[in-house]
Biopython code that builds the backbone (N, CA, C, O; Angstrom):
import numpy as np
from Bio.PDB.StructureBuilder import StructureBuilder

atoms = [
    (1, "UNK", "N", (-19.004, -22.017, -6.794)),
    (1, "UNK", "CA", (-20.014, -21.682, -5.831)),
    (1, "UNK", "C", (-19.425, -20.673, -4.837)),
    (1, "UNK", "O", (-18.258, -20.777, -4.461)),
    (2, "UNK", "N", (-20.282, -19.645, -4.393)),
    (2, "UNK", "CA", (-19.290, -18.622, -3.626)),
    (2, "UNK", "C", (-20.217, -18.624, -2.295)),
    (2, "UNK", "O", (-21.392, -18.343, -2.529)),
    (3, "UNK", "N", (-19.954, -18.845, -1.173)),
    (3, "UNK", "CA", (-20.424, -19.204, 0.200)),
    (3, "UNK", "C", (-19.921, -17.484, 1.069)),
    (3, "UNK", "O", (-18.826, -16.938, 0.936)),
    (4, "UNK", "N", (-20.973, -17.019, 1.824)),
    (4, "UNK", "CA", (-20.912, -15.982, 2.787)),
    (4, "UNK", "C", (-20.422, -16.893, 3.739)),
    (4, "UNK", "O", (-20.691, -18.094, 3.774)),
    (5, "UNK", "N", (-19.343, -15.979, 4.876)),
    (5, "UNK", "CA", (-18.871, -16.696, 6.107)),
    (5, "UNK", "C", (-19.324, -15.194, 7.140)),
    (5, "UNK", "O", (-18.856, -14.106, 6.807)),
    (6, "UNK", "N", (-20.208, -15.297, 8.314)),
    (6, "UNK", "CA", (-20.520, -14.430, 9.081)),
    (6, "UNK", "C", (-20.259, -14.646, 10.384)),
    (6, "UNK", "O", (-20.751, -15.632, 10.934)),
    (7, "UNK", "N", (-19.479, -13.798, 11.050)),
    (7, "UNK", "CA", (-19.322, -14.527, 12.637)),
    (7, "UNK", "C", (-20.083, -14.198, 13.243)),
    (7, "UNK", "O", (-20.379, -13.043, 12.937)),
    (8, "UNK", "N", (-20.785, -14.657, 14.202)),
    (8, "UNK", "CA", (-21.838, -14.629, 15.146)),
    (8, "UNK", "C", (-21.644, -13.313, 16.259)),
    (8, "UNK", "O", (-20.560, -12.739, 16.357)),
    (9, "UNK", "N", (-22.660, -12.985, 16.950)),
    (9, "UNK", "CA", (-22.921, -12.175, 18.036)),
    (9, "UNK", "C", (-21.601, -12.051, 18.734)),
    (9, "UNK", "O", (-20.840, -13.007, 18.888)),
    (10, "UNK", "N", (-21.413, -11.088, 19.062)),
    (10, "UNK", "CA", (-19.951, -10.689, 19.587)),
    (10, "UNK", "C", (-18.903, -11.205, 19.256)),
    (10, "UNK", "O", (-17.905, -11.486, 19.919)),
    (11, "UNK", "N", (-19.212, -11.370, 17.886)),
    (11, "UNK", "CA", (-18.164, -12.327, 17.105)),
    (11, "UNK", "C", (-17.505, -13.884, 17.662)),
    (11, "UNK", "O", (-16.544, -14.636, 17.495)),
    (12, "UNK", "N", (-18.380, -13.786, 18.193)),
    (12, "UNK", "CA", (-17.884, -15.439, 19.054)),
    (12, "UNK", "C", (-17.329, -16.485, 17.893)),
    (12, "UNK", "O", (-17.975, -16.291, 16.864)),
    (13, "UNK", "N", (-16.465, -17.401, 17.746)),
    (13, "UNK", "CA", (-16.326, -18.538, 16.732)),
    (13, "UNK", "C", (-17.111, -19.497, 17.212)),
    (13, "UNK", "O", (-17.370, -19.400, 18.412)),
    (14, "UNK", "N", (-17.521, -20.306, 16.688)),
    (14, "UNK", "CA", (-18.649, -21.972, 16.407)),
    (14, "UNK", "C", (-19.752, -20.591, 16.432)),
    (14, "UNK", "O", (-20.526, -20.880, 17.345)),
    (15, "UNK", "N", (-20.120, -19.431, 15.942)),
    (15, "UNK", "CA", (-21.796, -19.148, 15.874)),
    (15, "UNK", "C", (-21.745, -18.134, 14.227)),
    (15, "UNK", "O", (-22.318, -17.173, 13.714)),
    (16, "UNK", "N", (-20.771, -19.022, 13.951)),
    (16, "UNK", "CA", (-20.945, -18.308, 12.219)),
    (16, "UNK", "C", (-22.040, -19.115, 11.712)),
    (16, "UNK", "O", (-22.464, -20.247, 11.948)),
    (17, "UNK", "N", (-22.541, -17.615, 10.494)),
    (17, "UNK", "CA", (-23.603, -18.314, 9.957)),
    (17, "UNK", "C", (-23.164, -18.530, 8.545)),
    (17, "UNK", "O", (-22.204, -17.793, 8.319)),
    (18, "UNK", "N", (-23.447, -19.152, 7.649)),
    (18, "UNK", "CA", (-23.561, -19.322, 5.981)),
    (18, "UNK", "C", (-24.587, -18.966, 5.577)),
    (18, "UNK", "O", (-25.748, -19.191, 5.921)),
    (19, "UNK", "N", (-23.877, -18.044, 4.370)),
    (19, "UNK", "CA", (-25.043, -17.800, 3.303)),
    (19, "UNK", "C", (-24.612, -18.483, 2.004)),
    (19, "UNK", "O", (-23.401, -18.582, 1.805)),
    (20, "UNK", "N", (-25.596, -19.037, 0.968)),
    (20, "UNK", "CA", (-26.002, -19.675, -0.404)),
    (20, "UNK", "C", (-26.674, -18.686, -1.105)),
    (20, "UNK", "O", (-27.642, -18.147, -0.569)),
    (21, "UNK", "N", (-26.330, -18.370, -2.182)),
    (21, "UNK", "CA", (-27.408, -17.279, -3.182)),
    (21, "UNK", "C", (-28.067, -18.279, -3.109)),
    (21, "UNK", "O", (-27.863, -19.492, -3.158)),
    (22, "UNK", "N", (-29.632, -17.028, -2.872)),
    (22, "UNK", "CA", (-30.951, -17.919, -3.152)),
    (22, "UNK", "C", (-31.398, -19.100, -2.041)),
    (22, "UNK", "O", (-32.418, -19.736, -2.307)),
    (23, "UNK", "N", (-30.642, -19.426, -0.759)),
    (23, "UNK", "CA", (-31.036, -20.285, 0.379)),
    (23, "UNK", "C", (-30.867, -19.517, 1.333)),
    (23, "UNK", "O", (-30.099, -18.558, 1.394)),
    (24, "UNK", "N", (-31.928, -20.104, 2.496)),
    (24, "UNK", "CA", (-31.905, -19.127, 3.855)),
    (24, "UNK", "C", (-30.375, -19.332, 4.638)),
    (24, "UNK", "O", (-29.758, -20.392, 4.536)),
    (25, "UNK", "N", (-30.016, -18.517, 5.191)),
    (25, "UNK", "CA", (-28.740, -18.752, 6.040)),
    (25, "UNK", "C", (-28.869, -20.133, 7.204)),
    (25, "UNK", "O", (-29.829, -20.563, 7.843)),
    (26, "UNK", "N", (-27.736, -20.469, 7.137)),
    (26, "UNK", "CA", (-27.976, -21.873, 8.103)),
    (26, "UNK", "C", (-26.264, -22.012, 8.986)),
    (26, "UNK", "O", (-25.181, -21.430, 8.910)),
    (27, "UNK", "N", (-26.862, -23.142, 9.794)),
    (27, "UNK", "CA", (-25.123, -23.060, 11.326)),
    (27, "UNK", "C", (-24.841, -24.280, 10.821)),
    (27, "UNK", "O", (-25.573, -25.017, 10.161)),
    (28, "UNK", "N", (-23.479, -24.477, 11.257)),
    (28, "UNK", "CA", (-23.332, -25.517, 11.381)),
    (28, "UNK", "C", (-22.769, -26.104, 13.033)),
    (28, "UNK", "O", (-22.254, -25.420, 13.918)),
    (29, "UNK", "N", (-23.029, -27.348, 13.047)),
    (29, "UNK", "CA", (-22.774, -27.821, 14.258)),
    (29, "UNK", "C", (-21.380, -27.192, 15.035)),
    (29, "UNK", "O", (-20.302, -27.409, 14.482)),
    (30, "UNK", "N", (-21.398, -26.437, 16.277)),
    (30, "UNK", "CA", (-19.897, -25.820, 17.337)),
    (30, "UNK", "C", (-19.030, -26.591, 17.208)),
    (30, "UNK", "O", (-17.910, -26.090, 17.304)),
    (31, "UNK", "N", (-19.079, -27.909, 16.975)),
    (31, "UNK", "CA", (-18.215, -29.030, 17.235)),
    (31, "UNK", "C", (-17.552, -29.488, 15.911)),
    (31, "UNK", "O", (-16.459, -30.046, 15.816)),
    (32, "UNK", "N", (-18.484, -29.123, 14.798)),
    (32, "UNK", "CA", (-17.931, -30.022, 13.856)),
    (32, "UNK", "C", (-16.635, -29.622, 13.016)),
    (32, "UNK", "O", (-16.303, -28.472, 12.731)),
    (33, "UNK", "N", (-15.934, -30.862, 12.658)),
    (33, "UNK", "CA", (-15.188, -30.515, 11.897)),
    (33, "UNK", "C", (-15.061, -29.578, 10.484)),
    (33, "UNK", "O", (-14.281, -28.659, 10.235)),
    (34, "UNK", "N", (-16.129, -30.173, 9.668)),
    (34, "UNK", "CA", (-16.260, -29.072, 8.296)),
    (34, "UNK", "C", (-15.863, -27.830, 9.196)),
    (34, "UNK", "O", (-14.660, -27.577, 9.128)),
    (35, "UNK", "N", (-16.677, -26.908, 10.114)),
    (35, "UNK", "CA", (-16.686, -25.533, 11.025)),
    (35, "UNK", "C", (-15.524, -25.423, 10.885)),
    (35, "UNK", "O", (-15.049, -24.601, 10.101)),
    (36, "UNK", "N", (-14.737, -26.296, 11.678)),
    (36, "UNK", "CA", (-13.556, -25.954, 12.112)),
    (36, "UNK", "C", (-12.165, -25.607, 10.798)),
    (36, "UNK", "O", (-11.216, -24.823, 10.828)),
    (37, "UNK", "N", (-12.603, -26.545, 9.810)),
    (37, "UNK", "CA", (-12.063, -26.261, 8.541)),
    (37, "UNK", "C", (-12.005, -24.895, 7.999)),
    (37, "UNK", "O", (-11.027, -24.233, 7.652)),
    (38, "UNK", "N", (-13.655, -24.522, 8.000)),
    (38, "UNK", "CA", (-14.200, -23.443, 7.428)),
    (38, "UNK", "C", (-13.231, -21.878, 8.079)),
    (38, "UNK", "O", (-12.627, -20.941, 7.557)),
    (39, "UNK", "N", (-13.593, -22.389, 9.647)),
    (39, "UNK", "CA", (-12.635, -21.330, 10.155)),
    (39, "UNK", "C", (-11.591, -20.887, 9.774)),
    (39, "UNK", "O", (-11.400, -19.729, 9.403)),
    (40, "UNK", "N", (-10.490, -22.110, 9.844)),
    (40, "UNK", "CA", (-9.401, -21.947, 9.954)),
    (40, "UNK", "C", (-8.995, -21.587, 7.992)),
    (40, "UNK", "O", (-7.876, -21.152, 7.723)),
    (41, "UNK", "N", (-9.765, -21.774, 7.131)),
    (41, "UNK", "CA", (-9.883, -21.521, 5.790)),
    (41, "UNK", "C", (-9.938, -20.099, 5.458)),
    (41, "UNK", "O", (-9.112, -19.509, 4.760)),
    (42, "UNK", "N", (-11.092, -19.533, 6.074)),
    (42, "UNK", "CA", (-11.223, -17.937, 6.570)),
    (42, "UNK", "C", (-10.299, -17.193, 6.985)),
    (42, "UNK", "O", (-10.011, -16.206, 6.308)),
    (43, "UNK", "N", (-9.556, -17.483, 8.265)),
    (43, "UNK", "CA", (-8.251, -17.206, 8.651)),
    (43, "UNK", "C", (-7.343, -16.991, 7.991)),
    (43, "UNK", "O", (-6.743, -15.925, 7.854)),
    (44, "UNK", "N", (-7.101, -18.236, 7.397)),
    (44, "UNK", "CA", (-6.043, -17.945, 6.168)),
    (44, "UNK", "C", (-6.213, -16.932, 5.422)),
    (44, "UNK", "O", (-5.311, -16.110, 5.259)),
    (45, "UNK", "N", (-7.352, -16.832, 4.871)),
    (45, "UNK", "CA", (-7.489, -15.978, 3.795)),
    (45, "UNK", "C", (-7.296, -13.920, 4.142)),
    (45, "UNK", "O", (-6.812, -12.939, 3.578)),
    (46, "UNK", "N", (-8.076, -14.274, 5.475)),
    (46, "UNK", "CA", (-7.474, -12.965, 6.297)),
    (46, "UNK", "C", (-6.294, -12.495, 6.529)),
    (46, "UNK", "O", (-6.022, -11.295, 6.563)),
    (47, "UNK", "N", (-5.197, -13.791, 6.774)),
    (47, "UNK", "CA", (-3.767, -13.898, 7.328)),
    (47, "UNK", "C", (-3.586, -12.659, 5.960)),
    (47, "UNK", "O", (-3.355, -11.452, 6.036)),
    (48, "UNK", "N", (-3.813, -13.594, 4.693)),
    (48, "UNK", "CA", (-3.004, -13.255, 3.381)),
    (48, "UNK", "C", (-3.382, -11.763, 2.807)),
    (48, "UNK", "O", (-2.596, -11.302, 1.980)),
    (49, "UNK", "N", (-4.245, -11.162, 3.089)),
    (49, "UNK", "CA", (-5.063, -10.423, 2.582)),
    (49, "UNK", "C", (-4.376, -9.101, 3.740)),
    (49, "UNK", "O", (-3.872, -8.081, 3.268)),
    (50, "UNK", "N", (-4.432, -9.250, 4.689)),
    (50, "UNK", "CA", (-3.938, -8.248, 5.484)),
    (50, "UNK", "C", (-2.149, -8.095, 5.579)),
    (50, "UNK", "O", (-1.573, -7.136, 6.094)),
    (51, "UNK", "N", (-1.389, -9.449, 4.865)),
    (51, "UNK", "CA", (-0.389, -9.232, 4.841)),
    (51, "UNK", "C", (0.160, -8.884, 3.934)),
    (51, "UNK", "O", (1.362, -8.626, 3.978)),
    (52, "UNK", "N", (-0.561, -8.775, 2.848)),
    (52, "UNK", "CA", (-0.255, -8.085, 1.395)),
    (52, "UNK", "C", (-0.982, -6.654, 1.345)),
    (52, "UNK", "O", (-1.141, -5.994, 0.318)),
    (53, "UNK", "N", (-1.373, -6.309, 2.572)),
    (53, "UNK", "CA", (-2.037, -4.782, 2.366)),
    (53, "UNK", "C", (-0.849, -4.075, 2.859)),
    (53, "UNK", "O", (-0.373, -3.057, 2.357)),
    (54, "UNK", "N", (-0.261, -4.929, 4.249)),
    (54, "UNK", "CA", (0.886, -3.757, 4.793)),
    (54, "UNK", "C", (2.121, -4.074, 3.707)),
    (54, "UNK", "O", (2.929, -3.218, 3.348)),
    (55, "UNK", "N", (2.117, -5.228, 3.330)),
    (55, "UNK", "CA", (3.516, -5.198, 2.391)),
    (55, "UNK", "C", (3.027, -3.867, 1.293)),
    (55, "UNK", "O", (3.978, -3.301, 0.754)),
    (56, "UNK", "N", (1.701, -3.375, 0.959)),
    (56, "UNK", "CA", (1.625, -2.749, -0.157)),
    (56, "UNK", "C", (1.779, -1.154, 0.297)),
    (56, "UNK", "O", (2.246, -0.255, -0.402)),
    (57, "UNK", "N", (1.223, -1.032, 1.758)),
    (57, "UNK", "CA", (1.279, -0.280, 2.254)),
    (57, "UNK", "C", (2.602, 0.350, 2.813)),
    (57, "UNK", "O", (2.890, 1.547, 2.812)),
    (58, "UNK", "N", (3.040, -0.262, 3.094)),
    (58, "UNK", "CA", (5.418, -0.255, 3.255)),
    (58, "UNK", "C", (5.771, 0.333, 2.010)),
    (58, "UNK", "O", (6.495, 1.328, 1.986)),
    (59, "UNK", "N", (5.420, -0.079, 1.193)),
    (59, "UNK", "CA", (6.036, 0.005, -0.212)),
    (59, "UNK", "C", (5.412, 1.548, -0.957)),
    (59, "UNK", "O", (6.008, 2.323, -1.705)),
    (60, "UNK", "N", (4.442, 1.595, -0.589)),
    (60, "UNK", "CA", (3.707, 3.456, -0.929)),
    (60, "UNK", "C", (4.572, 4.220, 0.107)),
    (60, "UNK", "O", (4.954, 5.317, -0.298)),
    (61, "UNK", "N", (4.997, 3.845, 1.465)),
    (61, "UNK", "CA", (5.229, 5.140, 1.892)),
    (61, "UNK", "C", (6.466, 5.011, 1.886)),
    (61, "UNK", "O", (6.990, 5.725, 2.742)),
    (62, "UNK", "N", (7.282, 4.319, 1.203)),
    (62, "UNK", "CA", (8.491, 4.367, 0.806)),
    (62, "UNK", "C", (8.964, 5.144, -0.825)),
    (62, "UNK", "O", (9.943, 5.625, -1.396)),
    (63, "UNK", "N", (7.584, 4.869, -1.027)),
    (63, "UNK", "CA", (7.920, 5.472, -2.565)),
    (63, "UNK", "C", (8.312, 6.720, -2.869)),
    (63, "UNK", "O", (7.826, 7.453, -2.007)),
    (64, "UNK", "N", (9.118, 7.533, -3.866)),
    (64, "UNK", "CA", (9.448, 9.076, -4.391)),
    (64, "UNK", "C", (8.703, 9.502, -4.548)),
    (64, "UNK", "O", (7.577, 9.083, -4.281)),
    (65, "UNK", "N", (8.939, 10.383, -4.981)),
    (65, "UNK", "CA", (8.496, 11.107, -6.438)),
    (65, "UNK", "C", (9.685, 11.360, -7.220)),
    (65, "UNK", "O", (9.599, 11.416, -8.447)),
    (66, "UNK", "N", (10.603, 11.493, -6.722)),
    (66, "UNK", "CA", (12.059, 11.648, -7.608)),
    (66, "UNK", "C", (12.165, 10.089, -8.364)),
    (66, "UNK", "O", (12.806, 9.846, -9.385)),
    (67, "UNK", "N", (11.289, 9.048, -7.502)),
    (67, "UNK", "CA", (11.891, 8.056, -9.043)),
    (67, "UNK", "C", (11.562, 7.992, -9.739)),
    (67, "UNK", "O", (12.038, 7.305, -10.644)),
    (68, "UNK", "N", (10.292, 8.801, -9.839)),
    (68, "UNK", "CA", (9.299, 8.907, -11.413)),
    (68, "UNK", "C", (9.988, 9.641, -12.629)),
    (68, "UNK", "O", (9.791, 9.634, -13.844)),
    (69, "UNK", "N", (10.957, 10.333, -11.713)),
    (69, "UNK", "CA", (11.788, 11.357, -12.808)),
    (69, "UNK", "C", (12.489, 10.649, -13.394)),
    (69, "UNK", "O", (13.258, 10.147, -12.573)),
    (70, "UNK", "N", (12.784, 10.128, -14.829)),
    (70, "UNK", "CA", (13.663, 10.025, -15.787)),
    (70, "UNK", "C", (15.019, 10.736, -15.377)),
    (70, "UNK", "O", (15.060, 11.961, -15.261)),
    (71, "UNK", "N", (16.413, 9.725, -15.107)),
    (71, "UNK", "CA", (17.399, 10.721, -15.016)),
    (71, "UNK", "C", (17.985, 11.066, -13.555)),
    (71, "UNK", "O", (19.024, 11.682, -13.318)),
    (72, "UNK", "N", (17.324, 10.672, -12.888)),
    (72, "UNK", "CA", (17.490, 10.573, -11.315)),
    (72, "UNK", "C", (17.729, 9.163, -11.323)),
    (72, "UNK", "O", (16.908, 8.445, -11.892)),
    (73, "UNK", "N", (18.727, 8.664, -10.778)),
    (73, "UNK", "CA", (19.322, 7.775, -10.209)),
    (73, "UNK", "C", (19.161, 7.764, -8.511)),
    (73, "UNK", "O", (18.473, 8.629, -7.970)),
    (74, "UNK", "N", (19.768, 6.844, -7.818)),
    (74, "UNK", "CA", (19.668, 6.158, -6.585)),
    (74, "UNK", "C", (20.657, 7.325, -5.906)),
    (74, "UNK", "O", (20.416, 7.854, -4.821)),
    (75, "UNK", "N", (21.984, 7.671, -6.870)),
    (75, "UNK", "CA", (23.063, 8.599, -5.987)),
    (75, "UNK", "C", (22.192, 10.068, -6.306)),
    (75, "UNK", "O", (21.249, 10.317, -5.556)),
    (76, "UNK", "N", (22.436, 10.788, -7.138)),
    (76, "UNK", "CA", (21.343, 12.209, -7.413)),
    (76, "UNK", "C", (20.238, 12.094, -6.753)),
    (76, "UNK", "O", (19.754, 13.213, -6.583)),
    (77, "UNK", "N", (19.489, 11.113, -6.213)),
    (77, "UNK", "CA", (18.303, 11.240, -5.071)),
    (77, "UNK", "C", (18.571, 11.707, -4.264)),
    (77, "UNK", "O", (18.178, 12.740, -3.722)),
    (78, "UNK", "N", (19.849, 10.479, -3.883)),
    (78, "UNK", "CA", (20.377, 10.602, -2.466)),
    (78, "UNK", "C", (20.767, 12.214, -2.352)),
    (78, "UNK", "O", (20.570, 13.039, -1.461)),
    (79, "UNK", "N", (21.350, 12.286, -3.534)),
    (79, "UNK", "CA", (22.280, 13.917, -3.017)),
    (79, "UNK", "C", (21.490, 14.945, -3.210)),
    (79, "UNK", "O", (21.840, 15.952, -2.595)),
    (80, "UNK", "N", (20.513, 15.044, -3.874)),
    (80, "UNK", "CA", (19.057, 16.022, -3.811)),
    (80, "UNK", "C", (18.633, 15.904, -2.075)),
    (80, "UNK", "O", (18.689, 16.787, -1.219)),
    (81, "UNK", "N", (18.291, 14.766, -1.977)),
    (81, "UNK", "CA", (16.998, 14.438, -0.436)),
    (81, "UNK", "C", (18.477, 15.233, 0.499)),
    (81, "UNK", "O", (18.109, 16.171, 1.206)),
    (82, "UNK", "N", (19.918, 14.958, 0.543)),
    (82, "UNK", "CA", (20.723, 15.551, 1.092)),
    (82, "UNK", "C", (20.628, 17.227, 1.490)),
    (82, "UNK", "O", (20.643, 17.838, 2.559)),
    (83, "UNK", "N", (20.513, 17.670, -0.093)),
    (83, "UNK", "CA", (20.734, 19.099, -0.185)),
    (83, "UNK", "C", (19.206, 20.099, 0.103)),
    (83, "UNK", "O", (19.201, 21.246, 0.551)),
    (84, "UNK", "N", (18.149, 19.390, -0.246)),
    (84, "UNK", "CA", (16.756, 19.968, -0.312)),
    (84, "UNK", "C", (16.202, 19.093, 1.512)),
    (84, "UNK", "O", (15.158, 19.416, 2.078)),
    (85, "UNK", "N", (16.644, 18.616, 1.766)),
    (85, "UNK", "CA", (15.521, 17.598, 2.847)),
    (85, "UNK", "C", (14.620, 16.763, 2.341)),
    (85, "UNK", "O", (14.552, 15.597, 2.728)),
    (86, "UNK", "N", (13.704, 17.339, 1.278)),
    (86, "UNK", "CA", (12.602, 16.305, 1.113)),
    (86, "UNK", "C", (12.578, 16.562, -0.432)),
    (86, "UNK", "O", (13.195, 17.385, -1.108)),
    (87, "UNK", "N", (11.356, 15.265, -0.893)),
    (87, "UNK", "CA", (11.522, 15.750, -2.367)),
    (87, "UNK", "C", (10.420, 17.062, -2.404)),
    (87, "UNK", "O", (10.371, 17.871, -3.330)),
    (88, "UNK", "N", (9.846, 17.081, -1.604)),
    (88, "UNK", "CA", (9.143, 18.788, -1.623)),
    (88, "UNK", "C", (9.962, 20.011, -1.705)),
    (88, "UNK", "O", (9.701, 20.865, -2.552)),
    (89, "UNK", "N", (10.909, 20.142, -0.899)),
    (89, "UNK", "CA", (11.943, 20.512, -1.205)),
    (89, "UNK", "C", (12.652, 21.111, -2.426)),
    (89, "UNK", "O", (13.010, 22.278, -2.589)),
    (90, "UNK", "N", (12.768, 20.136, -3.190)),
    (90, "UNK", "CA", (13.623, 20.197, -4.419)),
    (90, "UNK", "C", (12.472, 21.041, -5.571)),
    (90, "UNK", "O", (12.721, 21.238, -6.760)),
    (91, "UNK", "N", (11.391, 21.388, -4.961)),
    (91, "UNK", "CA", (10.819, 22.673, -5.633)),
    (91, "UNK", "C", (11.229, 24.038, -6.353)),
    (91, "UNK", "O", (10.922, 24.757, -7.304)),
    (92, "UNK", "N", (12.485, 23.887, -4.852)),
    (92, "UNK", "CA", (13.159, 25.197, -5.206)),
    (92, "UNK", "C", (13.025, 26.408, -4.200)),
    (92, "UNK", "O", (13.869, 27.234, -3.849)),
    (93, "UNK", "N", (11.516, 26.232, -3.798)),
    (93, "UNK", "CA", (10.680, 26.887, -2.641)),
    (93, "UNK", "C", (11.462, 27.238, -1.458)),
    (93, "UNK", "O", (11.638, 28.357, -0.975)),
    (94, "UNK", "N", (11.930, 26.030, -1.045)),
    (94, "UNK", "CA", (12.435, 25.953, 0.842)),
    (94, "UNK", "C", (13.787, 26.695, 0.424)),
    (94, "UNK", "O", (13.620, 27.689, 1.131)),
    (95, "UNK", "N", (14.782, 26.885, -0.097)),
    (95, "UNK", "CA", (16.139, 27.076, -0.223)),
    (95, "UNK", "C", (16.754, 27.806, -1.469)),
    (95, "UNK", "O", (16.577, 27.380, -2.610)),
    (96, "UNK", "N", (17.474, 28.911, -1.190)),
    (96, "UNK", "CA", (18.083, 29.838, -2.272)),
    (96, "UNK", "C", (18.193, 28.847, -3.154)),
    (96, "UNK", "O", (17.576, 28.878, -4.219)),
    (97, "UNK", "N", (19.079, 27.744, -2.774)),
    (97, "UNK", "CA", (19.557, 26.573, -3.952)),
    (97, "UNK", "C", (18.485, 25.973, -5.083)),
    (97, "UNK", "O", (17.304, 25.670, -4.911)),
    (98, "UNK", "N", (19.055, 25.925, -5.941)),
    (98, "UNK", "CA", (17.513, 25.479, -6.784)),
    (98, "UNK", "C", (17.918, 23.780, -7.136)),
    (98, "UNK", "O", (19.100, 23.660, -6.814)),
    (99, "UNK", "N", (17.632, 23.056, -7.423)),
    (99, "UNK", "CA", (17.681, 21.756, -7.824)),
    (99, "UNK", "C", (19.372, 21.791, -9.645)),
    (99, "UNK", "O", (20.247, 21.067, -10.120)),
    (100, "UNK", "N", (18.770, 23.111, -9.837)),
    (100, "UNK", "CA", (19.754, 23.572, -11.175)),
    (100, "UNK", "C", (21.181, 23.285, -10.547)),
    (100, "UNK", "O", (22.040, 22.508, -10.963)),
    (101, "UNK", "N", (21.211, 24.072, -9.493)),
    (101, "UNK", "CA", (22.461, 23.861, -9.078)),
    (101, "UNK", "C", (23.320, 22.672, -8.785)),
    (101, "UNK", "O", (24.544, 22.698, -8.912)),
    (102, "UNK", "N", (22.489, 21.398, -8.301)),
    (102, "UNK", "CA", (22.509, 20.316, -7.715)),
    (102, "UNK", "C", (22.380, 19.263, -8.701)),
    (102, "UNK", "O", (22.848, 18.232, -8.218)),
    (103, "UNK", "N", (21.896, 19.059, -10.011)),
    (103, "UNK", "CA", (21.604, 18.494, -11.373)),
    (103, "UNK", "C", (22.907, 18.928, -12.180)),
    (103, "UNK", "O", (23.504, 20.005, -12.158)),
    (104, "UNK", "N", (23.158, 17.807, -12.873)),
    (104, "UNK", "CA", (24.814, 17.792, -13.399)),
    (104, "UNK", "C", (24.746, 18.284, -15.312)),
    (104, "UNK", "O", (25.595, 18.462, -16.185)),
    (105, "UNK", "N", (22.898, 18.357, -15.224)),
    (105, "UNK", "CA", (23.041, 18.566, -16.688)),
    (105, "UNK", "C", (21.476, 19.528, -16.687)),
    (105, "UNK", "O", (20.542, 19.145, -15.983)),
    (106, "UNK", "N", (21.389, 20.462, -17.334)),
    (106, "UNK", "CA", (20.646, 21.946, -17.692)),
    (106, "UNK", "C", (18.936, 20.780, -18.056)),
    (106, "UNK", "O", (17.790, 20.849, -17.610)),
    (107, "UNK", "N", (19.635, 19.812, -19.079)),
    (107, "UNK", "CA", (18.274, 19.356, -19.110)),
    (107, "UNK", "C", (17.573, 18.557, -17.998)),
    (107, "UNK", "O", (16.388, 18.861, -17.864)),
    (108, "UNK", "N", (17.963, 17.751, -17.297)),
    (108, "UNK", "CA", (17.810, 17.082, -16.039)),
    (108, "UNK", "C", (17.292, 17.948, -15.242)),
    (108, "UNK", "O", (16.187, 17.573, -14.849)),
    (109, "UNK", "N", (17.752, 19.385, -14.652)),
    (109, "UNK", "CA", (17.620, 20.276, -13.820)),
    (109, "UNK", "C", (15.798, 20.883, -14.587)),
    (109, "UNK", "O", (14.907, 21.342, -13.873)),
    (110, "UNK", "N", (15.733, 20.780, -15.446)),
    (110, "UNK", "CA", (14.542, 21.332, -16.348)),
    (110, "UNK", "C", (12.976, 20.054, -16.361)),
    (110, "UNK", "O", (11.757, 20.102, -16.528)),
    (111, "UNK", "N", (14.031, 19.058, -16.072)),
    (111, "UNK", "CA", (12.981, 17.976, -16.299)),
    (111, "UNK", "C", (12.322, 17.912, -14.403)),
    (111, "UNK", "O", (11.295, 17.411, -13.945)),
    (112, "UNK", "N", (12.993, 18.352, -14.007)),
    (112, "UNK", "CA", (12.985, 17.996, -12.470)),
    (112, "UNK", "C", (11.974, 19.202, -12.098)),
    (112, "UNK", "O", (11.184, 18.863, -11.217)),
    (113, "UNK", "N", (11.804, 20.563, -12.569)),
    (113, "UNK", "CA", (11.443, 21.799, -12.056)),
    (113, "UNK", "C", (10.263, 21.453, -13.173)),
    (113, "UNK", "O", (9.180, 21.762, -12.676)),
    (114, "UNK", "N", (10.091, 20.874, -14.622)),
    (114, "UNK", "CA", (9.028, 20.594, -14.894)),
    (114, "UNK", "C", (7.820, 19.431, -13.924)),
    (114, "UNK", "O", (6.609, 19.609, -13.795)),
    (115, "UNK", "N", (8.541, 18.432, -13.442)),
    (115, "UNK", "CA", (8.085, 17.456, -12.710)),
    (115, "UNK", "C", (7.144, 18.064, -11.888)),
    (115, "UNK", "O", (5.916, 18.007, -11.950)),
    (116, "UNK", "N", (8.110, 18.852, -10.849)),
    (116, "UNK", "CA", (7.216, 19.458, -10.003)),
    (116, "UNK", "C", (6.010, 20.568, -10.315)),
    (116, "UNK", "O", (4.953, 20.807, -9.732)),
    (117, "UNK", "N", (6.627, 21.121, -11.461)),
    (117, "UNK", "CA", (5.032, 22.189, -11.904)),
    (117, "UNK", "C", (4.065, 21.595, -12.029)),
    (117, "UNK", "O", (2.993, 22.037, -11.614)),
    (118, "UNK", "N", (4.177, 20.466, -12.617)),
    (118, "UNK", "CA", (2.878, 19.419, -12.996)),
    (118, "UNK", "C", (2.191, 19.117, -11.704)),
    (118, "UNK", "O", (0.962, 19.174, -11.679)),
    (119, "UNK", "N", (2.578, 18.935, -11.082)),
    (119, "UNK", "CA", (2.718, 18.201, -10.037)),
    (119, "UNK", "C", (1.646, 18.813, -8.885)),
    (119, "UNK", "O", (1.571, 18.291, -7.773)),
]
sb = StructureBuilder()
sb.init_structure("model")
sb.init_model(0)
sb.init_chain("A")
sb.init_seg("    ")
for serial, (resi, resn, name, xyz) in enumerate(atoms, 1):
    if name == "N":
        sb.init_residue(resn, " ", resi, " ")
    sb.init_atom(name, np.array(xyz, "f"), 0.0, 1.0, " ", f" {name:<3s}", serial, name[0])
structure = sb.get_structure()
């Protein structure tokens, strides 16, 4: 059974309403316990829902694009994001240096300058 939870006029708590597919919306008593259940049930579900958005949200703006690359490791990131600044950077664009120079193998350096064309 799937129940609407609506908070009342200026969002006040005890003036939520319920909805039932197919029944008119109805209150339940300010005082009562079920309410107070209901609330604090809601809550939860908010707690969890907003704390798995920023954990998901931390985790995107932490993300590469260099780790998508095959062949890039944790140290060659590091020493790319070193030599370029950013992985925008490692375009080739910002700096005489090209990523070729900085890549320990012709194909790596190729896979990296393909990455970004796509891109």
């Amino acid at each position: 059974m799937v129940v609407g939870v609506a908070k009342g006029p200026d969002r006040d708590a005890g003036l939520e309403r319920f909805f039932l597919p197919g029944k008119p919306p109805f209150m339940l008593e300010p005082k009562s316990p079920v309410l107070y259940y209901l609330q604090r049930l809601r809550d939860e579900a908010h707690r969890f829902a907003i704390g798995t958005h920023r954990v998901r949200r931390s985790m995107e703006m932490r993300r590469n694009p260099l780790d998508e690359i095959d062949g890039v490791g944790a140290a060659r990131k590091r020493a790319l994001l070193h030599a370029f600044g950013s992985a925008r950077g490692c375009r080739g664009r910002r700096r005489r240096t090209s990523p070729r120079s900085r890549a320990s193998s012709e194909a790596l350096a190729e896979r990296i300058f393909a990455f970004f064309r796509k891109a």
